[in-house]
VOVEX-795913 format. One record per residue: residue number from 1; residue in three letters; x, y, z of N, C-alpha, C in turn. Coordinates in steps of 0.2 Angstrom, whole numbers, plus 5000, padded with zeros to 4 digits. Atoms other than C-alpha are relative to their C-alpha. Layout:
N
ATOM   i  aa  n_u  n_v  n_w ca_u ca_v ca_w  c_u  c_v  c_w
ATOM NUM ALA    X    Y    Z    X    Y    Z    X    Y    Z
...
# end
This chain:
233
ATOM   i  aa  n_u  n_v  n_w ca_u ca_v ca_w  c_u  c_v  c_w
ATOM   1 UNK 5002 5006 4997 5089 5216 5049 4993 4998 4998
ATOM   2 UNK 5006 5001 5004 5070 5217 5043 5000 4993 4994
ATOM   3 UNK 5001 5000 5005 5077 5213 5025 5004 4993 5001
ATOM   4 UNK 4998 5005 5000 5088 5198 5031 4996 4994 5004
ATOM   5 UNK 5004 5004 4998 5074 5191 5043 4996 4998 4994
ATOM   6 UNK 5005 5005 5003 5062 5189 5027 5004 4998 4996
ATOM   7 UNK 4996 5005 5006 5076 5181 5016 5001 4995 5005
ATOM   8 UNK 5000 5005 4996 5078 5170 5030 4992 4995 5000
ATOM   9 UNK 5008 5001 4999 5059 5168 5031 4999 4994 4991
ATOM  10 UNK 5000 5004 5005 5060 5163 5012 5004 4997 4998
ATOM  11 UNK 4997 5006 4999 5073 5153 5012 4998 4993 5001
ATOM  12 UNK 5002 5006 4997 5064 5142 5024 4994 4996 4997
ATOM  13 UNK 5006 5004 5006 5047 5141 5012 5003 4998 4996
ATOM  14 UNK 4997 5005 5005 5057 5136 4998 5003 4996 5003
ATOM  15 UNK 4997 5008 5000 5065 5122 5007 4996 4995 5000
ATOM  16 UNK 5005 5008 4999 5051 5115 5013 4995 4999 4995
ATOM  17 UNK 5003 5002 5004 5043 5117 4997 5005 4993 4997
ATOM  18 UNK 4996 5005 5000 5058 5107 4991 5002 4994 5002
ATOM  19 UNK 5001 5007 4999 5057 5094 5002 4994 4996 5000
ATOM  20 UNK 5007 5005 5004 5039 5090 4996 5001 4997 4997
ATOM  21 UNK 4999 5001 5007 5043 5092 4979 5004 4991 4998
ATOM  22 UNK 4996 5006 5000 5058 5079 4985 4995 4995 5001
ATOM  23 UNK 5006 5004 4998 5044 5069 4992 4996 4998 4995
ATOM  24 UNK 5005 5003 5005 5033 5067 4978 5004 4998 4995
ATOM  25 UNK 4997 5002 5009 5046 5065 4964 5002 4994 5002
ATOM  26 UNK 4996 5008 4996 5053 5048 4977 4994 4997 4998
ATOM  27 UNK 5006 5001 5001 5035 5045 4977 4996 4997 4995
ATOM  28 UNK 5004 5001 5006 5030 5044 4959 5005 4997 4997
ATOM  29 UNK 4993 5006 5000 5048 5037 4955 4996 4991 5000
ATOM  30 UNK 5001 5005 4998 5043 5023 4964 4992 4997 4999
ATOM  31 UNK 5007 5003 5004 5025 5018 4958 4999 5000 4994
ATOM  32 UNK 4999 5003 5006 5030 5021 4940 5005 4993 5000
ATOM  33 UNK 4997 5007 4999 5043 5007 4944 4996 4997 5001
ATOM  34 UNK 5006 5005 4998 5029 4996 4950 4996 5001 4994
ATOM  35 UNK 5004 5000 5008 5017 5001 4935 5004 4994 4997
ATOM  36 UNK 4998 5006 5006 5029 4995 4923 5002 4993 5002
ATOM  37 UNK 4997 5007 4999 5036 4982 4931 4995 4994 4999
ATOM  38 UNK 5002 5006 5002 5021 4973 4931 4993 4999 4998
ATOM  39 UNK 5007 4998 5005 5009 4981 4916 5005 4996 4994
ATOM  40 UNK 5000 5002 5006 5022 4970 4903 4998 5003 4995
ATOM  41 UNK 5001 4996 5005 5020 4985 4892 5002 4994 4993
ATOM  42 UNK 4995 5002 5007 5031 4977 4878 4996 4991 4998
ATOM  43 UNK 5000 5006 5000 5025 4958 4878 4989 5003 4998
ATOM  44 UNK 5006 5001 5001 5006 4966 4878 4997 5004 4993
ATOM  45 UNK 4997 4997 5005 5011 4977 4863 5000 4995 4994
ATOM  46 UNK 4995 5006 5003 5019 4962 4856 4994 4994 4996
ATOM  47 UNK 5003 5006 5001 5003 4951 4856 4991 5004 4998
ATOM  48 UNK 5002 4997 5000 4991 4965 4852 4995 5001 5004
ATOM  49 UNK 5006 4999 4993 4981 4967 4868 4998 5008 4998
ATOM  50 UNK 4999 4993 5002 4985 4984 4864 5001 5006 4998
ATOM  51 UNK 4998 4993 5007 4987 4999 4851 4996 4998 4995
ATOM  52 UNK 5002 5001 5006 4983 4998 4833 5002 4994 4998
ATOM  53 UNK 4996 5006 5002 4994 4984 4831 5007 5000 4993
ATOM  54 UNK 4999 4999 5007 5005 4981 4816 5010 5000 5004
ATOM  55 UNK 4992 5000 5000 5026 4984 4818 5000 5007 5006
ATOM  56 UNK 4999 4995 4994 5031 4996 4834 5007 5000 5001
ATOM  57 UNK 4994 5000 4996 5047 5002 4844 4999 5001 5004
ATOM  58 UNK 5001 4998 4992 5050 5000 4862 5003 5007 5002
ATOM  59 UNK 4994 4996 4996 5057 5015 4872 4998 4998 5006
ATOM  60 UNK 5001 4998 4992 5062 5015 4888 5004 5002 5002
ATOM  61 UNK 4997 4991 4993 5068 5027 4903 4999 4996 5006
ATOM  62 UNK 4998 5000 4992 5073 5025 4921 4997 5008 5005
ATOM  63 UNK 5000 4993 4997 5070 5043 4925 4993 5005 4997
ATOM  64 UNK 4999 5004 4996 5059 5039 4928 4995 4993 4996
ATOM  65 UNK 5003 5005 5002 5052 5021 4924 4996 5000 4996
ATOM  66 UNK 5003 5000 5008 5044 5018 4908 5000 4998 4995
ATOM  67 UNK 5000 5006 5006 5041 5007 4893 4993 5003 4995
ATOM  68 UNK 5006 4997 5002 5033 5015 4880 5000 4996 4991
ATOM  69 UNK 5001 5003 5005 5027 5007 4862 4998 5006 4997
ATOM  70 UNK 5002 4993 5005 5027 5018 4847 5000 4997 4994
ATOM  71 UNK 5002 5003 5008 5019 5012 4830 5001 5007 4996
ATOM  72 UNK 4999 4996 5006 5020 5018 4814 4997 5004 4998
ATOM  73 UNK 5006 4990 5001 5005 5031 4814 5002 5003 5004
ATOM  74 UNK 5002 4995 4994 5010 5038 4829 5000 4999 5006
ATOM  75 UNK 5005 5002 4991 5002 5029 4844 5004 5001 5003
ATOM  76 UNK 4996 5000 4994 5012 5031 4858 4995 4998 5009
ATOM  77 UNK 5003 5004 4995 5005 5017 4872 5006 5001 5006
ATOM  78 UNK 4993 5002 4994 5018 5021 4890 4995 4996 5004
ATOM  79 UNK 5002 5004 4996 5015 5011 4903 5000 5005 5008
ATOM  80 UNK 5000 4997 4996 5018 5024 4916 4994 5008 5000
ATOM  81 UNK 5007 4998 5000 5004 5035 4908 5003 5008 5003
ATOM  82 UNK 4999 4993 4998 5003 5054 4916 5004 4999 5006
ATOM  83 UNK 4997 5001 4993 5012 5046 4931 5009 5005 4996
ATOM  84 UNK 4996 4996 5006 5026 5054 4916 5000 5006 5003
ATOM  85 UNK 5002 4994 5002 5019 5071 4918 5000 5003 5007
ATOM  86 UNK 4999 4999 4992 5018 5071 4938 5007 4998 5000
ATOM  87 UNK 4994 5000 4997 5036 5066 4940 5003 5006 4995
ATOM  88 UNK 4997 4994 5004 5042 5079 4927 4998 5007 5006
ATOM  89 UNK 5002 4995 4998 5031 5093 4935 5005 5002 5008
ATOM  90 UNK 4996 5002 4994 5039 5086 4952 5006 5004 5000
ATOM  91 UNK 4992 4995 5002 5056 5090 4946 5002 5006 4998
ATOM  92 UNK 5000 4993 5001 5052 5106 4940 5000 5006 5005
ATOM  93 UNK 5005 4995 4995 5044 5114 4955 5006 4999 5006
ATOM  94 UNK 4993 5001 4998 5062 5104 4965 5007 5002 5000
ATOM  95 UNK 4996 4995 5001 5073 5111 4956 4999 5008 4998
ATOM  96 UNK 5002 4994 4999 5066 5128 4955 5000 5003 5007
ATOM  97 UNK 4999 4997 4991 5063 5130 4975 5008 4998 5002
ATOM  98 UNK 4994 4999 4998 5080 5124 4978 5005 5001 4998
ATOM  99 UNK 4994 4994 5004 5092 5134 4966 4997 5008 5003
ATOM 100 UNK 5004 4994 4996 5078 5148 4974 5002 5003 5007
ATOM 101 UNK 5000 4998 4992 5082 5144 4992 5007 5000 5000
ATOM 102 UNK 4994 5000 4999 5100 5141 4989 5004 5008 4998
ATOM 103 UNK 5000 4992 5002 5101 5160 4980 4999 5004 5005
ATOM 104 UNK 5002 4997 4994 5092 5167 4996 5006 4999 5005
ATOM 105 UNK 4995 5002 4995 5105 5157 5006 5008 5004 5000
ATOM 106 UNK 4993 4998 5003 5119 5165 4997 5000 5006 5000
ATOM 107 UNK 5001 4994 5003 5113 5182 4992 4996 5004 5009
ATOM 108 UNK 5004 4996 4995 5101 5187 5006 5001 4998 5009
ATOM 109 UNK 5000 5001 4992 5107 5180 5023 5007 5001 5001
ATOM 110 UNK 4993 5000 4999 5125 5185 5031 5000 4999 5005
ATOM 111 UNK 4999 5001 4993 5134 5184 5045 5003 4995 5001
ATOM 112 UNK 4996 5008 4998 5140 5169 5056 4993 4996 5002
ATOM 113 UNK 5004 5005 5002 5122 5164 5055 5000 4996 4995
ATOM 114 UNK 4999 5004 5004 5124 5163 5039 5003 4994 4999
ATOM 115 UNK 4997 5005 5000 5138 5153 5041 4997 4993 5002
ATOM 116 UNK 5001 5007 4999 5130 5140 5050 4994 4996 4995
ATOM 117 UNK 5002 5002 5004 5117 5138 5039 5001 4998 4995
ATOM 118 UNK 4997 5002 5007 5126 5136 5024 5003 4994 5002
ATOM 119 UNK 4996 5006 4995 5138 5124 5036 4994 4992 4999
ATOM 120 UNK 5005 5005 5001 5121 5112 5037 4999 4998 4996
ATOM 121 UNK 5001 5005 5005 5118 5111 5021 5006 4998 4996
ATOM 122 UNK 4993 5003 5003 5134 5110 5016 5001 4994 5001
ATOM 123 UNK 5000 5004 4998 5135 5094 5027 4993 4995 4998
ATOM 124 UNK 5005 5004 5002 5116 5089 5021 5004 4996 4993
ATOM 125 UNK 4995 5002 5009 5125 5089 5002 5002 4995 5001
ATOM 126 UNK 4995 5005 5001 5138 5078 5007 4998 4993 5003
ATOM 127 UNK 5004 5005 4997 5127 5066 5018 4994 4997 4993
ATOM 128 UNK 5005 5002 5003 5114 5064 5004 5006 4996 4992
ATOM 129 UNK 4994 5005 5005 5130 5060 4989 5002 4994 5004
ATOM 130 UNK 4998 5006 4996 5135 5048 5001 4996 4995 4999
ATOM 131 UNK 5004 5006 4999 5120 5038 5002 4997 5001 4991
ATOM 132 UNK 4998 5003 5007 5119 5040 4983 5005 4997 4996
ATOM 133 UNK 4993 5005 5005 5136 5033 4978 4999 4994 5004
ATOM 134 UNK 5000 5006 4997 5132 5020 4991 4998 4996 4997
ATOM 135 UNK 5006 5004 5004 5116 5015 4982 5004 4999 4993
ATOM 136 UNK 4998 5002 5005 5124 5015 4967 5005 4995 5001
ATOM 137 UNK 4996 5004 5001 5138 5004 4971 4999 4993 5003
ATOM 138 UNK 5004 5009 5000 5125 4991 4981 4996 4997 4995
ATOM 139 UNK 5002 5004 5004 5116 4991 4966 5004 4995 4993
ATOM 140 UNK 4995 5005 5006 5131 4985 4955 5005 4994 5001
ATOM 141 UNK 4997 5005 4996 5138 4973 4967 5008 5002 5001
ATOM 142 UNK 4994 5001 4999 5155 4970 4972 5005 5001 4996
ATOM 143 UNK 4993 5000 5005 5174 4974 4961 4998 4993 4997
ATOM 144 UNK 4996 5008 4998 5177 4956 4965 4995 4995 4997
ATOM 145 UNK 5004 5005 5001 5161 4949 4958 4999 4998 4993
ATOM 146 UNK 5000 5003 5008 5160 4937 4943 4995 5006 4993
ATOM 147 UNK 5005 5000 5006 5154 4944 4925 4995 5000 4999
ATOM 148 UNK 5006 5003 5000 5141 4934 4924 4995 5001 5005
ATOM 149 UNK 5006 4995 4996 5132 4939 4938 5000 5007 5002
ATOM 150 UNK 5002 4994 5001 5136 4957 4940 4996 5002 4994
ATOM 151 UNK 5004 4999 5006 5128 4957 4921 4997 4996 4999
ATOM 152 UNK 5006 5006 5003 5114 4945 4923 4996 5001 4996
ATOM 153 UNK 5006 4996 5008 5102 4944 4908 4994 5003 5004
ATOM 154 UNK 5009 4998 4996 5088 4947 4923 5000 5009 5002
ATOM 155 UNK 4999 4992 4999 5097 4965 4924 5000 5004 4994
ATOM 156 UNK 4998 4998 5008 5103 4967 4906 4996 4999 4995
ATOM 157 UNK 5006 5000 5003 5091 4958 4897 5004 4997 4993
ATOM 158 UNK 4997 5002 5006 5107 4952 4886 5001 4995 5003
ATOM 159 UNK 4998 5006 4999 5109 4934 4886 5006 4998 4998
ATOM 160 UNK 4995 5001 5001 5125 4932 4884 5005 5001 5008
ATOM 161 UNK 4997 4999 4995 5140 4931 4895 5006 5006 5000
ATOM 162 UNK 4997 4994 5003 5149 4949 4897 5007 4997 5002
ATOM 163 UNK 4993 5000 4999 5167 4949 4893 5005 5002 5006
ATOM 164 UNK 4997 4996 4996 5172 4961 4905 4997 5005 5004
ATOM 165 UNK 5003 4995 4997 5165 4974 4918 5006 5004 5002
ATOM 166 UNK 4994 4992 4999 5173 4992 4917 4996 5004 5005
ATOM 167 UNK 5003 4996 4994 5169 5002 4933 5003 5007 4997
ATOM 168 UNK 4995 4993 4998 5173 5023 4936 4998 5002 5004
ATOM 169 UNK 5002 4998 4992 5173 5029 4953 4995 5006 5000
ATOM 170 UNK 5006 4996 5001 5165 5045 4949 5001 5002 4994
ATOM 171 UNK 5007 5002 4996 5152 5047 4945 5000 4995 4999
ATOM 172 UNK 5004 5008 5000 5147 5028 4951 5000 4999 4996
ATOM 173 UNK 5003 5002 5007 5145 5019 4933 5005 4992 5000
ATOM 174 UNK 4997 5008 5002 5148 5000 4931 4997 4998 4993
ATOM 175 UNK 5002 5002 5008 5147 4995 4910 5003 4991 5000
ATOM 176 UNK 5000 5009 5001 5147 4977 4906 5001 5000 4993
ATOM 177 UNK 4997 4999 5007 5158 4976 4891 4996 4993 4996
ATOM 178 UNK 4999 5008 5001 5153 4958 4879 5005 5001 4993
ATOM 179 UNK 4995 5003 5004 5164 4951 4865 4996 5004 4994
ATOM 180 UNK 4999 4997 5007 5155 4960 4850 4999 5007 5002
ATOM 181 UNK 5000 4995 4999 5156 4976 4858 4995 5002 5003
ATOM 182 UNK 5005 4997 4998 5141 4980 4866 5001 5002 5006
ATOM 183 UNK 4997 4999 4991 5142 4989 4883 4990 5002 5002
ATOM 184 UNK 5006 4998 4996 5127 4992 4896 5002 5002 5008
ATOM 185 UNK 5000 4999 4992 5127 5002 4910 4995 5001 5004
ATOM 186 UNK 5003 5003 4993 5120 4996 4927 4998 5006 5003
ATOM 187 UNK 5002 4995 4998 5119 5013 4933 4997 5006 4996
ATOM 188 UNK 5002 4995 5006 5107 5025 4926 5003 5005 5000
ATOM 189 UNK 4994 4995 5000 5115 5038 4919 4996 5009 5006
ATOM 190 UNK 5003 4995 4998 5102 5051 4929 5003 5001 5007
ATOM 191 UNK 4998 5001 4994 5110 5046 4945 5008 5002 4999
ATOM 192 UNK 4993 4997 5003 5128 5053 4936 4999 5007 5001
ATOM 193 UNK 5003 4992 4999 5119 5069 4938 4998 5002 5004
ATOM 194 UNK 5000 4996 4992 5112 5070 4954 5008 4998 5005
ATOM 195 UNK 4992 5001 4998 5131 5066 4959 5002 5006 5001
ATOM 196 UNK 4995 4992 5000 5139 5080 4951 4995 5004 5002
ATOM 197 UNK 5004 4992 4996 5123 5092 4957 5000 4997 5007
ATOM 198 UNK 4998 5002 4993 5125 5085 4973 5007 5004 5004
ATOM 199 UNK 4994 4997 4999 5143 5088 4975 5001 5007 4998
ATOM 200 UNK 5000 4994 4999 5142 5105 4967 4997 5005 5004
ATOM 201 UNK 5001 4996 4996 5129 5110 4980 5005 5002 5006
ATOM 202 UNK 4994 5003 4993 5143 5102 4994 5003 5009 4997
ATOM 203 UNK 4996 4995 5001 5155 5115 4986 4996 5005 5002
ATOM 204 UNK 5002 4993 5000 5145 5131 4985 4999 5000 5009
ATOM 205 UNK 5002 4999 4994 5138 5128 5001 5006 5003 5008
ATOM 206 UNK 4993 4999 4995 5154 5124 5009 5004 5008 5000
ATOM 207 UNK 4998 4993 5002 5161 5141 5000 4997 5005 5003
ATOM 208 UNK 5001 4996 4996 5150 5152 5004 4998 4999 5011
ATOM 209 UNK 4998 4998 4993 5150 5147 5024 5004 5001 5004
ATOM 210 UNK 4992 4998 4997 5169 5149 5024 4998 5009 5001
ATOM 211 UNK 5001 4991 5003 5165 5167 5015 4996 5003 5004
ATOM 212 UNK 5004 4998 4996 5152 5170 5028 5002 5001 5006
ATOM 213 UNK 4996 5001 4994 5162 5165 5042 5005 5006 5001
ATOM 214 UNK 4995 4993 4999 5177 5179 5039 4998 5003 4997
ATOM 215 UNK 5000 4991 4999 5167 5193 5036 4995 5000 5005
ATOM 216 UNK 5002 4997 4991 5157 5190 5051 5006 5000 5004
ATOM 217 UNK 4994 5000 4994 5175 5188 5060 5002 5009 4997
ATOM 218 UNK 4997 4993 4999 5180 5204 5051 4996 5005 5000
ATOM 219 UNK 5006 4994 4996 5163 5214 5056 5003 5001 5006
ATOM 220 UNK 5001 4998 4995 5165 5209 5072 5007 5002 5002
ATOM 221 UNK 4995 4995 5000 5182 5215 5073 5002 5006 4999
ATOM 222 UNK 4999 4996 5001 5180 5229 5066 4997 5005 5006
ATOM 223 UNK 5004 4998 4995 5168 5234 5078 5001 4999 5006
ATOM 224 UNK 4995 5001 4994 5181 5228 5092 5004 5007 5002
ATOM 225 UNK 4995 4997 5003 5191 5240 5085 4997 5007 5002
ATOM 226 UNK 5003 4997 5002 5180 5254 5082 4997 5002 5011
ATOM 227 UNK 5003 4997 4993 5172 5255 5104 5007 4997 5006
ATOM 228 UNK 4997 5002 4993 5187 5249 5111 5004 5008 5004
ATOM 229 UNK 5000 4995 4998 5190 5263 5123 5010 5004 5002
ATOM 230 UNK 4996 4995 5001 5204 5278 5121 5006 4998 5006
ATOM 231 UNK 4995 5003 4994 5221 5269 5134 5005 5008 5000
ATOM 232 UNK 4996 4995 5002 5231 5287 5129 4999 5005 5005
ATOM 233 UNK 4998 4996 4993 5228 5296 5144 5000 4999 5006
# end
């Protein structure tokens, strides 16, 4: 009992490290997107406000936000800066405490407590995929919706009109085909992967509260079995 109360105990510190960590990576997310959004990295690069000057490539990333110039010595100008290095470290410390706390839950807790706990987060998993395929499919709009505005150039940045938009149910992904081939998809692909880690949490969790479930019924059976009192004389 001791050795299941302090797995329990740790359990609950890694989550709630994990829901900071979640907290800060939403966090830093979201004010790298505002950064770039409105430091016009590319156009300051462009006009040399910025760098060394001379010929460069853009990169950019969603995962998170970021626009970064990279010249031919070297320089590397982002726009999101070490806000980089805090959403990275973010993720590091997220997914470490809750692969940690989810190992606890599995390894070190039993029962039909167990079960219930596992049951919660099995129900958390599948609450939190939900409102990620949601998000994804109000950010791509409607089946039904024309071409031209599900692949606006204000989204894609291609001026052009797309031929066709190809959707896949899972993971969420709407690609905006045009006439010489080019495809873009509307959903980042990081969001493909908190899907499937999502859903795979759903499953284990789900499993193991089954798995918890009947061997606390066949404890406690056993143990029915075991004091129920001698009827033979």
């Amino acid at each position: 009992m001791p050795n299941i109360r302090a797995s329990r105990r740790d359990a609950d510190r890694l989550w709630g490290v994990f829901g900071v960590a979640l907290g800060a990576t939403f966090v830093v997310w979201m004010v790298s997107w505002l950064v770039t959004g409105i430091s016009e990295q590319d156009e300051r690069c462009a006009q040399g406000m910025v760098g060394p000057g001379g010929r460069f490539r853009l990169e950019e990333s969603s995962f998170p936000p970021n626009v970064s110039c990279v010249y031919e010595d070297g320089t590397t100008l982002s726009s999101a800066g070490t806000l980089v290095w805090i959403f990275w470290a973010a993720v590091v410390v997220l997914t470490v405490s809750g692969l940690g706390a989810l190992a606890l839950e599995l390894t070190g807790v039993r029962g039909a407590k167990a079960a219930a706990r596992l049951s919660r987060l099995a129900i958390t998993g599948a609450a939190a995929l939900a409102a990620v395929y949601t998000l994804a499919f109000f950010t791509t709009g409607s089946p039904k919706s024309d071409p031209l505005q599900t692949c606006s150039a204000f989204t894609t940045g291609i001026y052009e009109r797309a031929e066709s938009v190809h959707r896949t149910p899972f993971p969420a992904q709407t690609t905006c085909v045009y006439a010489d081939g080019k495809t873009y998809d509307l959903v980042p692909s990081w969001m493909g992967t908190l899907e499937w880690t999502l859903l795979a949490a759903t499953v284990v969790c789900a499993a193991g509260a089954v798995r918890a479930g009947r061997s606390a019924d066949a404890g406690a059976g056993a143990t029915a079995r075991v004091t129920e009192p001698d009827q033979s004389r």
